[in-house]
C-alpha positions in Angstrom: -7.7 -18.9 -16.0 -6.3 -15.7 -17.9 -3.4 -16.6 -18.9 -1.3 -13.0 -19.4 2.4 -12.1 -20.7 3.4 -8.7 -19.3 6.5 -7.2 -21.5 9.3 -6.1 -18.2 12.2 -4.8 -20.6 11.7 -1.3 -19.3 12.1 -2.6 -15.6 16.1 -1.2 -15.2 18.0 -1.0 -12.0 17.3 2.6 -11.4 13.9 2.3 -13.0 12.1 6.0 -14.1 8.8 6.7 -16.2 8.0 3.6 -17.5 10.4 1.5 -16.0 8.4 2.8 -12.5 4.7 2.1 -14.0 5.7 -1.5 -15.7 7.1 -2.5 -12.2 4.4 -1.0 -9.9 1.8 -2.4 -12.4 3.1 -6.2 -11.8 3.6 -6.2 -8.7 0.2 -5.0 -8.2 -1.5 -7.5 -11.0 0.5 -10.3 -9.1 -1.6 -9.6 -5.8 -4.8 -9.5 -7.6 -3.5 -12.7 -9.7 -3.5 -14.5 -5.9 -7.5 -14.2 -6.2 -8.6 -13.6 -8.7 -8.3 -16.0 -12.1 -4.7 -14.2 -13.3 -2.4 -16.3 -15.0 0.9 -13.9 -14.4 4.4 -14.2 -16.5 6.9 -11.5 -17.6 9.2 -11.3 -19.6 11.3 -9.0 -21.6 13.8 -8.3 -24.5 17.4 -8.9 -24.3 19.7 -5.9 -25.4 22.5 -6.6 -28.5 24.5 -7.2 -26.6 23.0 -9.9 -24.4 21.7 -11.3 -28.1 24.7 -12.0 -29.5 26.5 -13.4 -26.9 23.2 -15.6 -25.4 24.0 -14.0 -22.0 21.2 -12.6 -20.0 21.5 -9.3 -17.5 20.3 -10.0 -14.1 16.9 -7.7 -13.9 15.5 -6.2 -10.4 13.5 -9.2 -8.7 9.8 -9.2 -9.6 6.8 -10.5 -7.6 5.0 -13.9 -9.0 6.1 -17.1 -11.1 7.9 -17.8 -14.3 9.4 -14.0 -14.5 12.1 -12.5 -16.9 11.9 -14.9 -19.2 13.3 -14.0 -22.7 11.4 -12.2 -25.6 14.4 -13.1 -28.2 14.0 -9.7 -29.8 17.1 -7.0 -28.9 15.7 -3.7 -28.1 18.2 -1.6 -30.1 17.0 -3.9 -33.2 13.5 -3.7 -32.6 12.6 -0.6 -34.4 13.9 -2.4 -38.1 12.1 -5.9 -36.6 8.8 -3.4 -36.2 9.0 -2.2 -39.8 10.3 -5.7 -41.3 7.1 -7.4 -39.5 5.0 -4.6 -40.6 5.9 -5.4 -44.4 6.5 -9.1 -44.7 3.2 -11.3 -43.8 5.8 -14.0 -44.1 8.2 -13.1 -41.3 5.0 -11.7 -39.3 3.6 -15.1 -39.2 6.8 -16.8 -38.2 7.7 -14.2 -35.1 3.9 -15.3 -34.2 4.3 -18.8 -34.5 7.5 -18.8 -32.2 6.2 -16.8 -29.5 2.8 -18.3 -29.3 5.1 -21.8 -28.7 7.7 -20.0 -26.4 5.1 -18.8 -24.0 2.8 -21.9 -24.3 0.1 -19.6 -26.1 -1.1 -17.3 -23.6 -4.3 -15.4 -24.0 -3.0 -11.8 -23.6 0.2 -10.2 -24.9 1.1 -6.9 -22.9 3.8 -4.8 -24.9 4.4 -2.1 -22.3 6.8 0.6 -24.2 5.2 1.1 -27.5 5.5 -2.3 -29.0 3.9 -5.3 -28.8 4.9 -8.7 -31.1 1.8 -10.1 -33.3 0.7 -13.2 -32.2 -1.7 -16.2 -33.9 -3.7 -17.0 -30.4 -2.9 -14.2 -28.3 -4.6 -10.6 -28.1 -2.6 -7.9 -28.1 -2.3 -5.1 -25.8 0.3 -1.8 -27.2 1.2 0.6 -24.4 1.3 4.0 -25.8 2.0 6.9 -22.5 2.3 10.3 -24.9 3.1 11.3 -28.4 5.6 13.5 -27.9 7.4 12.1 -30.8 4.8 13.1 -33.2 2.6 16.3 -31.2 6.3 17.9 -30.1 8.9 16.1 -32.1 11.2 19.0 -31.1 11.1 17.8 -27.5 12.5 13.7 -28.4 15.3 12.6 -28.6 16.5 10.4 -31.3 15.1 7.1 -30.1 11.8 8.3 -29.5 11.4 9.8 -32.9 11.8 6.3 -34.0 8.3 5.5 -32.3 6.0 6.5 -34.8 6.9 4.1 -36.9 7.2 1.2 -34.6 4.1 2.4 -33.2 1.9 2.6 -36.7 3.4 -1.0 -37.4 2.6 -2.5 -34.2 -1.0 -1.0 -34.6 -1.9 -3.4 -37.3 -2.1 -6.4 -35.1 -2.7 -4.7 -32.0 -6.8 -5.2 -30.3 -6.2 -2.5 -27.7 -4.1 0.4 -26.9 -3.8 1.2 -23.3 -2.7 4.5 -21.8 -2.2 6.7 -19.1 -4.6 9.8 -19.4 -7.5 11.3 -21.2 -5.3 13.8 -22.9 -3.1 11.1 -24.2 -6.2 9.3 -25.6 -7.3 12.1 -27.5 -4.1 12.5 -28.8 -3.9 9.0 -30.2 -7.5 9.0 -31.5 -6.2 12.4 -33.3 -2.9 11.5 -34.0 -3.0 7.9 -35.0 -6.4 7.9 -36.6 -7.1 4.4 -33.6 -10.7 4.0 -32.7 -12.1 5.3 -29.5 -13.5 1.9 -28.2 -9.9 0.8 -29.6 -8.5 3.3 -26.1 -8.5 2.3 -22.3 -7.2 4.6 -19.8 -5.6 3.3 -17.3 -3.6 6.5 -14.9 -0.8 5.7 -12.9 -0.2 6.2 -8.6 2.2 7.8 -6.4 4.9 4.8 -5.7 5.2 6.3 -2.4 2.8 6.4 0.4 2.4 9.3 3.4 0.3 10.2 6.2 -1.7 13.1 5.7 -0.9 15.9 7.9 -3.5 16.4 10.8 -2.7 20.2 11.2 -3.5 20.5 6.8 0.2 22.4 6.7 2.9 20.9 4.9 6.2 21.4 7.1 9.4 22.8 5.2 12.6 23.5 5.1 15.7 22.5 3.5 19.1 22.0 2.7 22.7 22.7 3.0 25.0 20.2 1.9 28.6 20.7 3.0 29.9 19.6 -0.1 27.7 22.3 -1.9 28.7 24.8 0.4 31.4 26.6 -2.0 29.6 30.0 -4.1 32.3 29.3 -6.6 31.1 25.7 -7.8 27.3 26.1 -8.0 25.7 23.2 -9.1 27.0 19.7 -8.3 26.3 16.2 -9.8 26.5 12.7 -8.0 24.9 9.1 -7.4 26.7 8.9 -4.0 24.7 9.8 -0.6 25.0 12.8 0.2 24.2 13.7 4.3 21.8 17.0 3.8 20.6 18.8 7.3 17.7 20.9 5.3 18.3 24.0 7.0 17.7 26.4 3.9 14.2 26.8 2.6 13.9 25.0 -1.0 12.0 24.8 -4.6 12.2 21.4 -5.6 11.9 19.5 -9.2 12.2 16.1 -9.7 12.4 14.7 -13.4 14.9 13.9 -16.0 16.9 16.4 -17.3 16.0 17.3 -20.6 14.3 19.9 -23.1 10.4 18.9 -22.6 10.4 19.3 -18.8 11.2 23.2 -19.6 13.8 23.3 -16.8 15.4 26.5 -18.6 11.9 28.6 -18.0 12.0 26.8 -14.6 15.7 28.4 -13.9 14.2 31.6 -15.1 11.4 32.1 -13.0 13.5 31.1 -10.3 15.9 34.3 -11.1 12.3 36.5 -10.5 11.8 35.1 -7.7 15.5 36.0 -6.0 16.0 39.2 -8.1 12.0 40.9 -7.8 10.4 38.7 -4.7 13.8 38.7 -2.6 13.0 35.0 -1.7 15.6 32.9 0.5 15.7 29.5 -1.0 17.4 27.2 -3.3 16.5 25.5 -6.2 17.1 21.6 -6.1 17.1 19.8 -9.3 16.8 15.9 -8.6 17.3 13.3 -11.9 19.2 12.1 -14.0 20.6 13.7 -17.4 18.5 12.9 -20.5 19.2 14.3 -23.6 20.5 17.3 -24.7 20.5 19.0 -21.2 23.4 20.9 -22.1 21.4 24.0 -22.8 19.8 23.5 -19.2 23.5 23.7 -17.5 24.6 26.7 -19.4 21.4 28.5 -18.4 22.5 27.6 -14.3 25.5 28.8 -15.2 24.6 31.9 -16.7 22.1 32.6 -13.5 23.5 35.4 -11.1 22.1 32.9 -8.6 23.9 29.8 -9.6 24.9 29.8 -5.9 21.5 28.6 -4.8 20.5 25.7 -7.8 21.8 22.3 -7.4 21.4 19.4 -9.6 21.4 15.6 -8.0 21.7 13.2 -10.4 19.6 9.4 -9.9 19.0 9.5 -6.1 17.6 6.2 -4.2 13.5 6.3 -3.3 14.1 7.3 0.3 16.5 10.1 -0.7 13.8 11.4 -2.9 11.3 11.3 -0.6 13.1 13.5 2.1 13.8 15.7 -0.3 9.6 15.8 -1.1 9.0 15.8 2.4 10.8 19.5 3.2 10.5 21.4 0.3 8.2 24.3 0.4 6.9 24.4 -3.1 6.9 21.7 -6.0 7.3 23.4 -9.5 7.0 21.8 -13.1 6.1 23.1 -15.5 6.8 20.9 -18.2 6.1 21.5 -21.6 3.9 18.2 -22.5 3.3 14.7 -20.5 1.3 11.9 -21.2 0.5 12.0 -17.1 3.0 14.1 -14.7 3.5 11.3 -12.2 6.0 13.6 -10.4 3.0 15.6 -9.5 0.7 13.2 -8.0 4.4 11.9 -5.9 4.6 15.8 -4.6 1.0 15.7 -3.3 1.2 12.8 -1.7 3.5 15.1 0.9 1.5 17.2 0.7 3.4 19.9 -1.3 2.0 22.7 -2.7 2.4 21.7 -6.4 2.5 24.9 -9.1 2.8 23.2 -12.5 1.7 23.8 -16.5 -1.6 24.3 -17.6 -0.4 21.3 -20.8 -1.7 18.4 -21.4 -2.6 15.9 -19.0 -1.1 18.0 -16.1 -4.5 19.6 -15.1 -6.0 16.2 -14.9 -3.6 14.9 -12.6 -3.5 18.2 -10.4 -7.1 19.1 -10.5 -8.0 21.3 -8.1 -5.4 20.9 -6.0 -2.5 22.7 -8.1 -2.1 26.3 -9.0 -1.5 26.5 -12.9 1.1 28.5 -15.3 1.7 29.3 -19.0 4.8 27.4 -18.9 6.1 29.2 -21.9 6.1 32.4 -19.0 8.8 33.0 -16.4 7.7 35.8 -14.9 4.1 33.2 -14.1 5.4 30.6 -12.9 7.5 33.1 -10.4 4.2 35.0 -9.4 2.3 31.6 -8.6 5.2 30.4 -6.7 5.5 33.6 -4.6 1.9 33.5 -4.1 2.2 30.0 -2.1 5.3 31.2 -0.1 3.5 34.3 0.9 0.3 32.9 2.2 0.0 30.4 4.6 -3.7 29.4 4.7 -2.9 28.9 0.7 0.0 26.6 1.7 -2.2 25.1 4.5 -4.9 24.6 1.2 -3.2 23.0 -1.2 -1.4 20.7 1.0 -4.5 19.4 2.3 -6.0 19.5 -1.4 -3.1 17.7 -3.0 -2.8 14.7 -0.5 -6.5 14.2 -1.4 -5.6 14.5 -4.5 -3.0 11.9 -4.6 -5.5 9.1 -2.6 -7.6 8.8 -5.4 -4.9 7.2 -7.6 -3.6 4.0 -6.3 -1.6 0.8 -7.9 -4.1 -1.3 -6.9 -6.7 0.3 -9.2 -4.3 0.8 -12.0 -4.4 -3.3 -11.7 -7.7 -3.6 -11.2 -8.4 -1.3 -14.6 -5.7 -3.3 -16.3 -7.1 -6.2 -14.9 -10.7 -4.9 -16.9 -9.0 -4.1 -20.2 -7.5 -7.6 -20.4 -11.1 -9.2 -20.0 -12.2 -7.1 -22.1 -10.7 -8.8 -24.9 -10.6 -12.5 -23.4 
């Protein structure tokens, strides 16, 4: 019996990015634990605050036995705990010897947000999605420039770095100098599931929300319902608001398209603020079509997935990601999906995408045109991307993980 501790810190109430892969990824290694020989436990890292009072926060339920139990290691301390391990054998040795007793010495140790505690009997697995913190450090924010420390520490006791696309692995092999045969790729899946359309033609429309009726307040935040009848034709994003998702190029392209192409739709902007998005509202502001872009903050899944299911073109052209798993969730709708020629993004997309310079407005615009203008194109990718999206699933995210951990046992 493989006896495995997954690290669930980044499971949060209104999970995103890694909070949606760590808890897609258990519950999908908790089915195969039922048959196959899968030893399951998670467990994660209290915040400060819950350290230095000895109070836990209640975490979203999880699938499978002896769940959130407690890593003692605050995550707003661990980047100096990182470094301190990485320069004291002493301490390193003690941090080992505790958690190999607290977790009755499992055989795997699963750090899922790039870090990953040493241990004496365990191996060690580091999570590591994208290097944006050392290939673009002008698109992270303050925490995340942090990583590359933690990260190079971490690596010293780590046996195998797992991540989430080819491009990312050649950017660690390049970036952090880690061997090859040191890498498993393991890509993520669509959280959501739809039935392809028989007819091959993705059906749109879209929206019209009474409380975003007035020209003179443009673009509206809020976490409350809001009842949408979809009326208007829509361009849809769905990602956190911040500089690397190149929203500001997004907003621009979209002024092309209403000033040059004439176009009838909106622009809907779904998640939540990030960092240093004030830029990103200045530039709706600043738009003679302000009227027409909208910005919903953290909506609930089925929300989202209306939203997906009426609008007429997916755009994203985001500047770097270590996978683009807001692609692979437009395709499942079937979609059409135009998106950045960066990164991993063509591997997720494949052939099923149209591509853009996302450093170019006036592109992305074109490309975007080009789909609402031709309808056996629309009719193509739609089919295309729901193809696409089939060939990803959690199940064989598990079943790789599943691979990497026997790997080492």
């Amino acid at each position: 019996m493989l006896k495995v501790i997954v690290d669930s810190t980044p499971i949060l109430p209104k999970p995103s990015g890694v909070g949606l892969y760590v808890k897609n990824l258990i519950s999908a290694l908790h089915d195969l634990s039922l048959s196959e020989e899968l030893d399951l436990a998670a467990a994660y890292q209290p915040t400060l605050r819950e350290w230095a009072s000895g109070r836990s926060t209640p975490r979203p339920a999880m699938p499978g036995a002896r769940l959130n139990e407690r890593i003692n290691i605050p995550v707003r301390l661990s980047s100096l705990l990182w470094g301190a391990l990485g320069r004291s054998s002493s301490l390193k040795d003690r941090v080992a010897t505790s958690l190999d007793e607290r977790f009755d010495r499992p055989d795997i140790i699963h750090g899922t947000n790039y870090a990953v505690p040493p241990s004496h009997k365990a191996r060690t697995i580091l999570n590591i999605y994208d290097l944006t913190f050392l290939h673009y450090p002008q698109y992270a924010d303050a925490v995340a420039k942090t990583y590359g420390d933690r990260v190079r520490h971490c690596l010293q006791w780590t046996d195998l770095v797992m991540t989430v696309s080819e491009s990312s692995k050649r950017d660690i092999i390049e970036y952090l100098q880690v061997e090859p045969e040191r890498v498993w790729v393991t890509p993520l899946a669509s959280q959501y599931q739809a039935h392809p359309d028989p007819n091959g033609l993705h059906q749109a429309a879209s929206l019209r929300s009474p409380s975003q009726s007035d020209p003179d307040h443009p673009s509206r935040s809020s976490n409350a319902p809001l009842a949408y009848d979809f009326k208007r034709p829509f361009l849809l994003f769905v990602s956190t608001i911040e500089p690397r998702k190149n929203i500001i190029n997004l907003i621009k392209g979209f002024n092309i398209l209403k000033d040059f192409y004439g176009i009838d739709h909106d622009l809907i902007l779904i998640g939540k603020k990030g960092w240093s998005y004030g830029p990103i509202f200045e530039a709706i502001e600043r738009s003679p079509w302000r009227s027409h872009i909208h910005h919903l903050d953290y909506l609930p899944d089925e929300q989202v997935q209306e939203f997906y299911r009426h609008a007429q073109v997916f755009v994203y052209p985001s500047h770097y990601e270590g996978f683009g798993l807001p692609v692979l969730e437009a395709m499942t709708f079937g979609v059409p999906v135009v998106t950045a020629n960066a990164a991993s993004l063509p591997e997720v997309g494949g052939d099923a995408a149209l591509y853009v310079d996302p450093q170019e407005p006036e592109e992305i615009a074109q490309q975007v045109f080009r789909i609402l203008d031709d309808t056996d194109l629309q009719r193509e990718l739609s089919t295309k991307g729901q193809q696409q999206a089939q060939r990803f699933s959690w199940e064989a995210t598990a079943w790789e993980t599943l691979r990497a951990y026997r790997s080492l046992a």
